[in-house]
C-alpha positions as CSV (number, residue, x, y, z in Angstrom):
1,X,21.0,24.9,2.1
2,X,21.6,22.1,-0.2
3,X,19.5,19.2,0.5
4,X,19.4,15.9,-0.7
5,X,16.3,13.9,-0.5
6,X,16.0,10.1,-0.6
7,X,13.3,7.1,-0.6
8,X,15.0,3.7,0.0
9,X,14.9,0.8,-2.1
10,X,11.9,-1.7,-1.6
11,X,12.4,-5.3,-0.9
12,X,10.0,-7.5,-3.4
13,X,6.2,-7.8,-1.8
14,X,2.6,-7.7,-3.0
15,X,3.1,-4.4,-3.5
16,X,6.0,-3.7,-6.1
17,X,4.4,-5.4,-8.8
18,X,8.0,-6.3,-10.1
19,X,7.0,-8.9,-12.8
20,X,4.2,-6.5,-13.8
21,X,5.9,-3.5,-14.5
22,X,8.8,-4.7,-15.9
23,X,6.5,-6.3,-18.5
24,X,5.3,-2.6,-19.0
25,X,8.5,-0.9,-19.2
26,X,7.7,1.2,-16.2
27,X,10.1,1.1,-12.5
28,X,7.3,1.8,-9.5
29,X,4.4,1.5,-8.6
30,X,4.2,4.5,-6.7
31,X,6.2,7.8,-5.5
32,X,6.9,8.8,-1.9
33,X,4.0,11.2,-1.2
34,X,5.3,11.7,2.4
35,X,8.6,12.8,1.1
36,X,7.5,15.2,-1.4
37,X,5.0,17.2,0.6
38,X,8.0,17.8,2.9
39,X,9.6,19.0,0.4
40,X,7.0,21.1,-0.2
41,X,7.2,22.4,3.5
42,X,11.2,23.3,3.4
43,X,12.0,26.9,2.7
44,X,11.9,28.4,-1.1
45,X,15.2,29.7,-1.3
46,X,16.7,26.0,-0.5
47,X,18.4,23.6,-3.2
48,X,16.9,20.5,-3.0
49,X,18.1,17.3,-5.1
50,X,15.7,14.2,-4.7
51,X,16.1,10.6,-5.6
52,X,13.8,7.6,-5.7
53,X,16.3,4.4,-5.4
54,X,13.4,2.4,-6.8
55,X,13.8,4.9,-10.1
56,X,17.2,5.5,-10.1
57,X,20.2,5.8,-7.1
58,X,21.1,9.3,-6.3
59,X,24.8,10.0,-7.6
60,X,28.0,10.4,-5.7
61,X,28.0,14.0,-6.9
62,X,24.5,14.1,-5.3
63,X,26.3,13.0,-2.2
64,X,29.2,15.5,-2.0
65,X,26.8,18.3,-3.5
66,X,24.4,18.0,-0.6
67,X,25.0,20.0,2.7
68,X,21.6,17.4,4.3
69,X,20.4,14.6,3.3
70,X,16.7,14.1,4.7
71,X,15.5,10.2,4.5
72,X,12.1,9.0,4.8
73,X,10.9,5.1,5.3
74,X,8.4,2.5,5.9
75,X,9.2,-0.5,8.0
76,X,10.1,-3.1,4.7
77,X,12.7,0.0,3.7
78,X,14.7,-0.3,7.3
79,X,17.2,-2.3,5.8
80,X,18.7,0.2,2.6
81,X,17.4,3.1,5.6
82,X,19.8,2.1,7.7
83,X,22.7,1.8,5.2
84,X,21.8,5.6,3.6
85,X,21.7,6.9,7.0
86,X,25.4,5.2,7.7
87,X,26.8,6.5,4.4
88,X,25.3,10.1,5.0
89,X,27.1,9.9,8.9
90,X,30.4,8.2,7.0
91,X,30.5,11.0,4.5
92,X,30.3,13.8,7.0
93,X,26.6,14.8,6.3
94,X,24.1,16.3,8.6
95,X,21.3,12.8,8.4
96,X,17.1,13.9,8.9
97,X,15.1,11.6,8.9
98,X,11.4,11.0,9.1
99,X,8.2,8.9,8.3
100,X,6.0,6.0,9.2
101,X,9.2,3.9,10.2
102,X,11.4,6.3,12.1
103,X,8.1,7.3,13.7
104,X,6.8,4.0,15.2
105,X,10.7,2.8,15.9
106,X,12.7,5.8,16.5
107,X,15.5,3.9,18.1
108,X,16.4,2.4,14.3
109,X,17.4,5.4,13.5
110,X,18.9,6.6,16.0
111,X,21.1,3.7,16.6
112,X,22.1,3.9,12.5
113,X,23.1,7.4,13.6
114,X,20.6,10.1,12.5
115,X,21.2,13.4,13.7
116,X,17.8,14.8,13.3
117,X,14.2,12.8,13.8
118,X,11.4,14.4,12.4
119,X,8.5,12.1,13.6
120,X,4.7,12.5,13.2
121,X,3.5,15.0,10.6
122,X,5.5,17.0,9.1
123,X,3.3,19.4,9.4
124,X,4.1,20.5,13.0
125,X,7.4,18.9,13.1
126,X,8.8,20.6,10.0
127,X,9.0,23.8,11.3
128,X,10.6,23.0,14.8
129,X,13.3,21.3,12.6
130,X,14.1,24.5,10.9
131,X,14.1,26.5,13.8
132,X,16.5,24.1,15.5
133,X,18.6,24.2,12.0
134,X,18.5,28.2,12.4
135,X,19.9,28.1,16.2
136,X,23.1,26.0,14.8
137,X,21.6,22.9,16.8
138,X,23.6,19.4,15.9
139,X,21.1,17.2,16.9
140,X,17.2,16.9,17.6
141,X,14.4,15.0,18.5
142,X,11.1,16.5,17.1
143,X,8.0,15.2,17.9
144,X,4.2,16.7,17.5
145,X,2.0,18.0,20.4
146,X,-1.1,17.7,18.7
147,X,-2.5,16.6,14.8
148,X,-2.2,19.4,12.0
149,X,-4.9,20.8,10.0
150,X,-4.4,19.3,6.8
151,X,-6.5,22.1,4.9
152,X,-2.9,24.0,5.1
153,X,-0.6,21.4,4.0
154,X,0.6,22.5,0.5
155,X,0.8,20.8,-2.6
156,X,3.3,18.2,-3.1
157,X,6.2,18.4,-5.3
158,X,5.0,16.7,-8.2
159,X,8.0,18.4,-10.1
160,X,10.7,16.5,-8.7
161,X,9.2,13.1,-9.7
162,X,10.3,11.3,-13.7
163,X,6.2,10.7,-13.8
164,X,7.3,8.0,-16.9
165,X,8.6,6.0,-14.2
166,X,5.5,5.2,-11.9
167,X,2.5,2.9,-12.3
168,X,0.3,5.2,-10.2
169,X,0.8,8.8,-8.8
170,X,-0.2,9.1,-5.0
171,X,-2.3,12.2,-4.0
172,X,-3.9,12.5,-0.3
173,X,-7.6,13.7,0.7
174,X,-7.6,12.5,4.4
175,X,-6.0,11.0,7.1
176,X,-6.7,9.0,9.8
177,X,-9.5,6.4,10.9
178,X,-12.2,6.1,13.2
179,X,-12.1,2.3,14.0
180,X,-9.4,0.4,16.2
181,X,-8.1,-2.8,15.0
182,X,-6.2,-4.2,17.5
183,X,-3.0,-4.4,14.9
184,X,-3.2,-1.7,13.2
185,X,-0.7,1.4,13.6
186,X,-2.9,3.8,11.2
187,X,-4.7,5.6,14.7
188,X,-1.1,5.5,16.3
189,X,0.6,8.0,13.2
190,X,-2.8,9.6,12.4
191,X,-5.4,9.6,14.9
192,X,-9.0,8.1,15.1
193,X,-10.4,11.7,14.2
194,X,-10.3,11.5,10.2
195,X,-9.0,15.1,9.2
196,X,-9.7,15.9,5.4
197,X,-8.5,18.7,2.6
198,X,-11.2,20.9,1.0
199,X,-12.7,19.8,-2.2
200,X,-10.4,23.2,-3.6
201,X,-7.4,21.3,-2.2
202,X,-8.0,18.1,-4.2
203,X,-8.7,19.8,-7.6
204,X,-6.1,22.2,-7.1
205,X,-3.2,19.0,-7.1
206,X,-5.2,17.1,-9.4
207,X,-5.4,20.1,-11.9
208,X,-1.5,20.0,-11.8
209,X,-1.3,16.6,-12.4
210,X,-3.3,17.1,-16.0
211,X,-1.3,19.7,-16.6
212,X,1.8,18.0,-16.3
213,X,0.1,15.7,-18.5
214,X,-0.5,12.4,-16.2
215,X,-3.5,10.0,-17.7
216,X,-2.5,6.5,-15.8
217,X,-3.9,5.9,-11.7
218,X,-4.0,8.0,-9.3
219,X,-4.4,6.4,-5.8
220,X,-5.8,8.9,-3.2
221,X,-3.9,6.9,-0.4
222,X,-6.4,7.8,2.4
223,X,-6.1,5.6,5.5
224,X,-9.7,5.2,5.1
225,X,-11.5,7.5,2.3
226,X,-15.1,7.0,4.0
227,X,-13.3,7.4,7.0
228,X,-15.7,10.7,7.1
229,X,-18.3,10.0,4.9
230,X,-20.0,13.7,5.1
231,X,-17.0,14.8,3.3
232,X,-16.0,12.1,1.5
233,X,-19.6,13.3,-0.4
234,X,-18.6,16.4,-0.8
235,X,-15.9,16.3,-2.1
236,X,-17.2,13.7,-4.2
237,X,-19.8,15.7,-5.5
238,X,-17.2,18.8,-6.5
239,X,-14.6,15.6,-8.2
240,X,-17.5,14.6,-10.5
241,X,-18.3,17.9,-13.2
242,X,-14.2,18.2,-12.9
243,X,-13.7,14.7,-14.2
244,X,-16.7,15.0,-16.6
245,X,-15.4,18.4,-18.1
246,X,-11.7,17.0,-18.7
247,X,-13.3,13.5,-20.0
248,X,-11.9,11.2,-16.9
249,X,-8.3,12.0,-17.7
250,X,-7.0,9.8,-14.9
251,X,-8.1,6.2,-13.5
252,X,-8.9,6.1,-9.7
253,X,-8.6,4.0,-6.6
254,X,-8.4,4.4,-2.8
255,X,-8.6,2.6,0.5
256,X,-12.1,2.4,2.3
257,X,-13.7,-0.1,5.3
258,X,-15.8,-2.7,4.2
259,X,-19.1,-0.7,5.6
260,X,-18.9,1.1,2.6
261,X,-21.4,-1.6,1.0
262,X,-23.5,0.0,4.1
263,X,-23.4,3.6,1.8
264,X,-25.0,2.6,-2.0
265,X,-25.3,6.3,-2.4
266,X,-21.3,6.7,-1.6
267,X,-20.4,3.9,-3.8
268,X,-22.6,5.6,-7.0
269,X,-20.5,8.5,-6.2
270,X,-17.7,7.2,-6.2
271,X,-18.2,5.2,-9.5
272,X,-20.0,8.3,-10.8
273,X,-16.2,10.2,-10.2
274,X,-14.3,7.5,-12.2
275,X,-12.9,5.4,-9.4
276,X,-12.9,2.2,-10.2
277,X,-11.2,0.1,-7.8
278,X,-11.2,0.0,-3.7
279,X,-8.6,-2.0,-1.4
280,X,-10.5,-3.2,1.3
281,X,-9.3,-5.0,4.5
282,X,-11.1,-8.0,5.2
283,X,-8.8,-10.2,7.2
284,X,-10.7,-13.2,7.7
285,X,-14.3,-14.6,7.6
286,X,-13.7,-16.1,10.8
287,X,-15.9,-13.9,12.9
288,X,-14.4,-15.0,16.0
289,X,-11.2,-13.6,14.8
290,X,-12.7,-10.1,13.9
291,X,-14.2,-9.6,17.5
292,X,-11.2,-10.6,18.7
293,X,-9.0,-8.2,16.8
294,X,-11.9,-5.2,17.1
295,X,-12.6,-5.6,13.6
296,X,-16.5,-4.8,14.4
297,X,-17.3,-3.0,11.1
298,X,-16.5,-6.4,9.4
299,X,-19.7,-8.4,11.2
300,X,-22.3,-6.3,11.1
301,X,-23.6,-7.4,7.5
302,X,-22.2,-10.8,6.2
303,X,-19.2,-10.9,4.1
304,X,-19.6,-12.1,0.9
305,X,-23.1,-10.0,0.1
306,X,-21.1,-6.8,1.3
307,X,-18.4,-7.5,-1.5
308,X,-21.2,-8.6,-3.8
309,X,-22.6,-5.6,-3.6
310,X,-20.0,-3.4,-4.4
311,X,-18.5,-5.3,-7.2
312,X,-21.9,-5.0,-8.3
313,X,-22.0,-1.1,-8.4
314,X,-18.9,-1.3,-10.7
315,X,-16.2,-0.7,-8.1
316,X,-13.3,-3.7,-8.5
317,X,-12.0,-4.7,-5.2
318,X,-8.8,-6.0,-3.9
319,X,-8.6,-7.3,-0.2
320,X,-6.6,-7.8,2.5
321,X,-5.9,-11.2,4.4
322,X,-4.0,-12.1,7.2
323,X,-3.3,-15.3,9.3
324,X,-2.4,-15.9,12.5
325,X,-5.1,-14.4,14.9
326,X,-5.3,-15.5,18.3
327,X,-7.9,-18.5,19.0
328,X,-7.4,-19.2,15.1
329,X,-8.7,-22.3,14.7
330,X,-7.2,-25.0,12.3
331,X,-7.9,-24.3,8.5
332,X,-8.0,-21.0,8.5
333,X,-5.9,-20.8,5.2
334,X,-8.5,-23.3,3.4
335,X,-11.3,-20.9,4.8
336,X,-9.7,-17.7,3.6
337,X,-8.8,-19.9,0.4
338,X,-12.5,-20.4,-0.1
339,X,-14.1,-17.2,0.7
340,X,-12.0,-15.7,-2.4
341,X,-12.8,-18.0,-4.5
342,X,-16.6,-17.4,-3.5
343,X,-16.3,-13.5,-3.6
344,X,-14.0,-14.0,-7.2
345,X,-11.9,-11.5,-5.6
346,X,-8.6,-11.2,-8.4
347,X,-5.8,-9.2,-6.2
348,X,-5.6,-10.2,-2.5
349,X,-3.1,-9.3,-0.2
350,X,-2.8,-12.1,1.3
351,X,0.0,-11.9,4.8
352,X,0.9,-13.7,7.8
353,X,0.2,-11.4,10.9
354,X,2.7,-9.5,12.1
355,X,2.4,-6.8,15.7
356,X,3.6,-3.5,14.7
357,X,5.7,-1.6,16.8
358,X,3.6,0.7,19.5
359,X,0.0,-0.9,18.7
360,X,-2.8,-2.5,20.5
361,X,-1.7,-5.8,19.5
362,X,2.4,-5.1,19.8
363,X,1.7,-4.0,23.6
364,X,-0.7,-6.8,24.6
365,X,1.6,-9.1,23.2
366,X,4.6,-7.8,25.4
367,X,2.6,-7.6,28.3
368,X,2.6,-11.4,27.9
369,X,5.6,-11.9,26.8
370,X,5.1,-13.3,23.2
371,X,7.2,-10.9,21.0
372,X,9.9,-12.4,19.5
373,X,12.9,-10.5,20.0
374,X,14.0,-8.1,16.3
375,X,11.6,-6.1,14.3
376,X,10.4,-8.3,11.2
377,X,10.9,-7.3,7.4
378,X,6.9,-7.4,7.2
379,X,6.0,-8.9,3.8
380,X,4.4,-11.8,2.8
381,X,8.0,-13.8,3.0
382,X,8.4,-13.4,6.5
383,X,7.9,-15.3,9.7
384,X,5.4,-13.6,13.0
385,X,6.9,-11.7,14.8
386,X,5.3,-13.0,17.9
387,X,4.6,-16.5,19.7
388,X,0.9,-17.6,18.1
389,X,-1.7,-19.8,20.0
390,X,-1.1,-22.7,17.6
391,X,1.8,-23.9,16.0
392,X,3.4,-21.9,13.9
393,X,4.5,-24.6,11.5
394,X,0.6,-25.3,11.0
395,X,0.2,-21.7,10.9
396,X,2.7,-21.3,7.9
397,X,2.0,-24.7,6.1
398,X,-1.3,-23.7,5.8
399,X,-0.7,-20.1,4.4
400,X,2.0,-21.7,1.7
401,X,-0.7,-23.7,0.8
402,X,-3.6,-20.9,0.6
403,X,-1.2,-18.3,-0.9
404,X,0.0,-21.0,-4.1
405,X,-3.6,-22.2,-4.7
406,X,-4.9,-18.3,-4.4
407,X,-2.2,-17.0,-7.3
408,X,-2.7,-20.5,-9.3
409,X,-2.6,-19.1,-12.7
410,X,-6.0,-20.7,-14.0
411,X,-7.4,-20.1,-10.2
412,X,-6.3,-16.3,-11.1
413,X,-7.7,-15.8,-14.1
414,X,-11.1,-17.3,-13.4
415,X,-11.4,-15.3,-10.4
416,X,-10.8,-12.5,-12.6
417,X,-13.0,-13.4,-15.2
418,X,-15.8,-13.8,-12.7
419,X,-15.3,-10.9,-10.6
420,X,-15.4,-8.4,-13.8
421,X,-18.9,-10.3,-15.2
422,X,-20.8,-8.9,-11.7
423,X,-19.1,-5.6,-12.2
424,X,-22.4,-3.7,-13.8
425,X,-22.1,0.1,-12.4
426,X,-22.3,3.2,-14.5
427,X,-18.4,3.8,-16.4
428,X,-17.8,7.5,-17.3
429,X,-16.6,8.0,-21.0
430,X,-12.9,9.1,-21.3
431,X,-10.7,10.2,-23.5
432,X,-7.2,9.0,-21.9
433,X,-5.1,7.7,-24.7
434,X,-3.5,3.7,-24.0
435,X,0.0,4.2,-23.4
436,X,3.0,2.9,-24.4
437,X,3.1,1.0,-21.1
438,X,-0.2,-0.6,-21.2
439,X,0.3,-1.5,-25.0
440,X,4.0,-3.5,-24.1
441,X,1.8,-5.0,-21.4
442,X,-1.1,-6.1,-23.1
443,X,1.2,-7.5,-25.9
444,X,2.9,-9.3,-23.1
445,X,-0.2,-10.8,-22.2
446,X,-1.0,-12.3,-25.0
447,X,2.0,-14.0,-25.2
448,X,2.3,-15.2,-21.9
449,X,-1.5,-16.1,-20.7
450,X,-2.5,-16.6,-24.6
451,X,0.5,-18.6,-26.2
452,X,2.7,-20.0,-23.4
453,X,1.0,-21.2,-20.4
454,X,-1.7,-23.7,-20.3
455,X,-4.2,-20.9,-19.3
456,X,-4.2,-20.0,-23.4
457,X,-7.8,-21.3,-24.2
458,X,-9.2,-19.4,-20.8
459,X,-7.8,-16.6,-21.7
460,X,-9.1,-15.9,-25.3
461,X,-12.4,-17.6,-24.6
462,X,-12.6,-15.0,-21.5
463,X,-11.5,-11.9,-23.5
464,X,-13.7,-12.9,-26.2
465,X,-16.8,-13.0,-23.3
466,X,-15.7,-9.8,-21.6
467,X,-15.2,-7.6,-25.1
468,X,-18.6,-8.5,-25.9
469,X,-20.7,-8.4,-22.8
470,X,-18.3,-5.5,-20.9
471,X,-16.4,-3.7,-23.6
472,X,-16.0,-0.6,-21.4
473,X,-14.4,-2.9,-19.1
474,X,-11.8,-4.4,-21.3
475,X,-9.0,-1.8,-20.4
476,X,-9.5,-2.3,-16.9
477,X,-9.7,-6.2,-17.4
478,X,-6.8,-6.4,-18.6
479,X,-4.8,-4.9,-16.4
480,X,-6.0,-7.0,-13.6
481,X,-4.9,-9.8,-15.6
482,X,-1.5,-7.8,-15.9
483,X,-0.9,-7.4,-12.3
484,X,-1.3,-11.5,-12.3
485,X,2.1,-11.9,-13.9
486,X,3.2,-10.6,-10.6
487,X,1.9,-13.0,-8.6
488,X,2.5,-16.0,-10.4
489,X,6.6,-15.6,-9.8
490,X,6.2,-14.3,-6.4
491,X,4.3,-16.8,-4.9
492,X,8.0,-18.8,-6.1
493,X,9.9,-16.8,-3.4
494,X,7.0,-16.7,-0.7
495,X,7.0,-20.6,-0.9
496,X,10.9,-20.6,-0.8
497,X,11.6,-17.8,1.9
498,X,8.5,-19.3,4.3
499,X,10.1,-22.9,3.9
500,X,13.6,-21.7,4.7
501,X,12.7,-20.0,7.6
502,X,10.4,-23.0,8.8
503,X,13.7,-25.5,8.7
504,X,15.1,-22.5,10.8
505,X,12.9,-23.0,13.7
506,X,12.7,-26.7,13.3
507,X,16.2,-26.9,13.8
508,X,16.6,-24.6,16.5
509,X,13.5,-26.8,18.3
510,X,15.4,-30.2,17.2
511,X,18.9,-28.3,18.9
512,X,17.2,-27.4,22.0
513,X,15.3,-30.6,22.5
514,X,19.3,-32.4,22.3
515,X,20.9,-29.2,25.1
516,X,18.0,-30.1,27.2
């Protein structure tokens, strides 16, 4: 069997960095780990072809080679999904497809013409696709009975990936997560039941990544990495002499819950393992909003001292914000505004809320009929989904306002400036050279935040502060600063989409006021 295996193109959001990595020469943040663990799972004696549109299209010999063409997505890909899915139907291909997106909305797919739906984890579903393939079957639904043990999923297929390409490389330690936030899909795909790989797993795939000679990030993308902290110290605890030995070849981060400031001894790990950055979700610091979205672990201990704490320990965090809660009360955007200027917090993704399909929220919300008919593009461009309990022009004003301030390039840097002066946790020694990609960056920096822009005397007088007082901090510094030059031009084509969209709805109001 020849297969050919594709990751669609990804519309411009906090996460592709665009400005960023063009400034560095590099195309992605990030590779599909989804996709390439399947891969992984297909049979040894198949031909398989793969292509990252974000890297580079597949070619039309790629298309006529290919006897299958297996397509996974996420929900801001459903637009160049559904158009690989047509083309692979057009051309006379057998279409697969799987992932977060054909998983939580399997009627996209199905309506673009897929043949074959591999949904849940690939795992179990994998196999009950190959079987069907082996019985000559045309079409199939495939879905999962129960959740697989993850201590058997292989390696991923690191070898299909141009590793020159990517910012970061994505590796996996658990999944799932044990709380229940009302909008969140992650216990829909993976469970509440946090299911993790041995400590011989881990260093097994990250022992191929140094081989293959990778020295940038590697983001374990764990729904939530203290999700079970037992383990999470375990395999901590094996990570540590492996980074030591090899001299921190790579640069860490992950996802974890806020009660991690509730674990010092977790976060020392952590640190202790050369990770030095944590994506948290925060949401608000309206505490009436967290109860009301089951956000519990969030109001136990107050806000700010948890992310003081942390920051404090040496771990950098980046946070996630969103808008449009139920019972929000008026200024939320000013509030949100304020607590990340208070916290210093440099990289915040920073959205208006939207109910995914099949969760808590999506369900309550049609049970009283407030969805708004069409599945959203779901980035920080992009209207509700969903009728709010305010007006949605406040709503919006307010988060064009909060969202311009927040990636104000002064605002930016200070943030950054301050956030990296309270970073004062223990920093392994390494050995990993600078790259070529950091160097065009850095170089780029200087120009732009140093020579252009009106930030010039911040910046040098910062640098100067933080090569003195936090030299081992300086790479790391930088980069933050780096990922700025994203922000700065997107918060452009938030303002713009946002506003466009508003004088959609105003006119539709202003066109039903005159039929009525």
């Amino acid at each position: 069997m020849k297969a050919l295996l594709l990751w669609p193109s990804m519309p411009n959001s906090f996460w592709s960095y665009r400005e960023t990595l063009a400034l560095a020469g590099l195309r992605s943040t990030n590779p599909p780990l989804g996709l390439i663990t399947v891969a992984a799972l297909l049979p040894a004696d198949w031909q398989i072809r793969f292509a990252d549109r974000n890297i580079r299209a597949e070619s039309e010999a790629d298309w006529q080679w290919c006897d299958l063409v297996l397509i996974s997505a996420m929900i801001v890909q459903q637009e160049d999904f559904a158009c690989l899915i047509e083309k692979g139907v057009a051309l006379g291909k057998k279409v697969a497809v799987g992932g977060p997106f054909a998983t939580s909305v399997p009627e996209f797919a199905l309506k673009a013409g897929a043949h074959y739906l591999i949904l849940d984890e690939g795992e179990c579903t994998v196999p009950l696709f190959l079987e069907a393939l082996a019985r000559g079957e045309e079409r199939g639904i495939f879905r999962a009975t129960s959740k697989p043990d993850v201590t058997q999923t292989p390696p991923p297929r690191f070898d299909l990936l141009d590793l020159d390409a990517y910012m970061a490389i994505t590796v996996q330690f658990s999944r799932g997560c044990p709380f229940q936030c009302e909008f969140c899909d992650i216990i829909n795909l993976f469970g509440r039941k946090p299911r993790t790989k041995s400590p011989e797993q881990m260093l097994a795939e990250l022992e191929m990544l140094y081989r293959m000679g990778w020295n940038r990030y590697v983001f374990l993308v764990d729904d939530n990495f203290i999700g079970n902290t037992r383990n999470a110290k375990i395999f901590l605890r094996a990570l540590i002499p492996w980074m030591e030995e090899r001299h921190y070849p790579f640069i860490l981060l992950t996802e974890a819950s806020l009660n991690l400031a509730e674990d010092m001894e977790l976060v020392e790990l952590m640190v202790k393992a050369g990770f030095t950055t944590v994506f948290m979700g925060i949401e608000t610091p309206d505490t009436d909003s967290l109860f009301g979205i089951h956000k519990l672990q969030n109001t136990r201990h107050p806000l700010v001292e948890s992310c003081h704490r942390i920051t404090a320990a040496g771990l950098q965090i980046m946070a996630g914000f969103i808008m449009g809660f139920d019972g929000e009360k008026a200024g939320a955007g000013e509030r949100i505004r304020a607590f990340i200027e208070q916290t210093n917090i440099p990289q915040c993704q920073f959205s208006l809320l939207q109910a995914l399909q099949n969760t808590a929220l999506w369900q309550r919300l049609e049970g009283e009929h407030r969805l708004v008919d069409g599945l959203g593009t779901f980035h920080q461009g992009a209207l509700m989904n969903f009728v709010p309990t305010r007006p949605v022009e406040q709503i919006v004003e307010e988060y064009i306002a909060a969202f311009w301030q927040i990636y104000d390039p002064p605002a930016y840097l200070r943030r950054t400036f301050q956030h990296f002066l309270l970073m004062n946790g223990w920093r392994g020694k390494s050995r990993r050279p600078t790259g070529r990609a950091e160097w065009r960056l850095f170089f780029a920096l200087l120009w732009r935040q140093g020579v252009m822009r009106s930030t010039r005397w911040r910046f040098w007088w910062q640098l100067l502060v933080i090569a003195a007082r936090k030299p081992r901090l300086l790479f790391d510094y930088l980069i933050a600063l780096g990922a700025g030059e994203h922000f700065f031009s997107y918060r452009h084509q938030v303002r713009a989409q946002l506003r466009a969209q508003l004088e959609e709805v105003r006119r539709s109001k202003q066109m039903a006021g005159v039929s009525a």
